[in-house]
N, C-alpha and C positions, 0 to 999 in steps of 0.2 A: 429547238432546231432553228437552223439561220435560215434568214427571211429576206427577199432579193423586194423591192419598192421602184417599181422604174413610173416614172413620169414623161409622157413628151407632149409639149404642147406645138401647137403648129405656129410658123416662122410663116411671114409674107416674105415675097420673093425679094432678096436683096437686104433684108432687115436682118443685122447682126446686132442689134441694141440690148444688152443687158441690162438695162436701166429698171425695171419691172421688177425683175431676177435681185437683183444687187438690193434694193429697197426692202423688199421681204428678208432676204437671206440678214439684212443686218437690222431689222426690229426680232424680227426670230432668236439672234445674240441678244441683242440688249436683253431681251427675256431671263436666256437661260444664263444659269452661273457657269457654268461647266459645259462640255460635253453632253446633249442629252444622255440617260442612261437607257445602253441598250443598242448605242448607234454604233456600229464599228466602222463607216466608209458613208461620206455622202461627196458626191462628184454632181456636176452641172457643165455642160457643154452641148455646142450645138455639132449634129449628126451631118449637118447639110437638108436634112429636111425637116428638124424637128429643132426644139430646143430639148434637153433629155435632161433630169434630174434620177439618178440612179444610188439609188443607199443599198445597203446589208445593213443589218437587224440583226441583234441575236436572238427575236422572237418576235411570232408576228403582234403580238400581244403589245410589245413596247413602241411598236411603231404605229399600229393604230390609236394607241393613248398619246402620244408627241402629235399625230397629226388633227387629232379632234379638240385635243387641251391647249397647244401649243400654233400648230401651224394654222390649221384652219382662220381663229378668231384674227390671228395677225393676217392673214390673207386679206379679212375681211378689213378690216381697220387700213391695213395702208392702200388699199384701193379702194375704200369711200362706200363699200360694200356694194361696187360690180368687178368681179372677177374676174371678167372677157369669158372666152368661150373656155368650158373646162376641158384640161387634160386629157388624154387617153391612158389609162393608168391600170400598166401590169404588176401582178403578184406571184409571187413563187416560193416554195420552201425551196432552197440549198441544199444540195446532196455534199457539199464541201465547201468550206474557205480556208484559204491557205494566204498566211498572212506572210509580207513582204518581210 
């Protein structure tokens, strides 16, 4: 079943820096060869009060293995292992995706 991963971390007032965001997102590639498998949609943008990282999965199963295998240890490594304050971070099975 498809799997919804939302992320938001909190924005100080006036802070539109993707610099953080941009640095992970691109050791995270260097990593992977492909696509990770599993991923149908990952988006990053800010809300106005968040910064939101928002994927679909087609199981929650692959997206918790991308993020313990994959995201996490890069998380750690390109911030010197302090992370800032951690995300608030929803999960949800999909009753539907309907692809563009």
């Amino acid at each position: 079943m498809a799997f919804a991963f939302v992320q938001d971390f909190s924005q100080q007032a006036g802070d539109a820096t993707t610099a953080n965001y941009d640095a992970i997102h691109a050791a995270i590639m260097d990593k992977v060869a492909d696509q990770p498998t599993g991923l149908v949609i990952h988006t990053a943008g800010f809300t106005g009060e968040t910064f939101r990282i928002f994927e679909v999965w087609e199981s929650r199963e692959q997206c918790e293995r991308f993020q313990s295998e994959v995201v996490m240890p890069t998380v750690m490594e390109v911030t010197a292992g302090d992370p800032g304050a951690p995300p608030t971070t929803t999960t949800y099975e999909l009753h539907n995706v309907m692809p563009a």
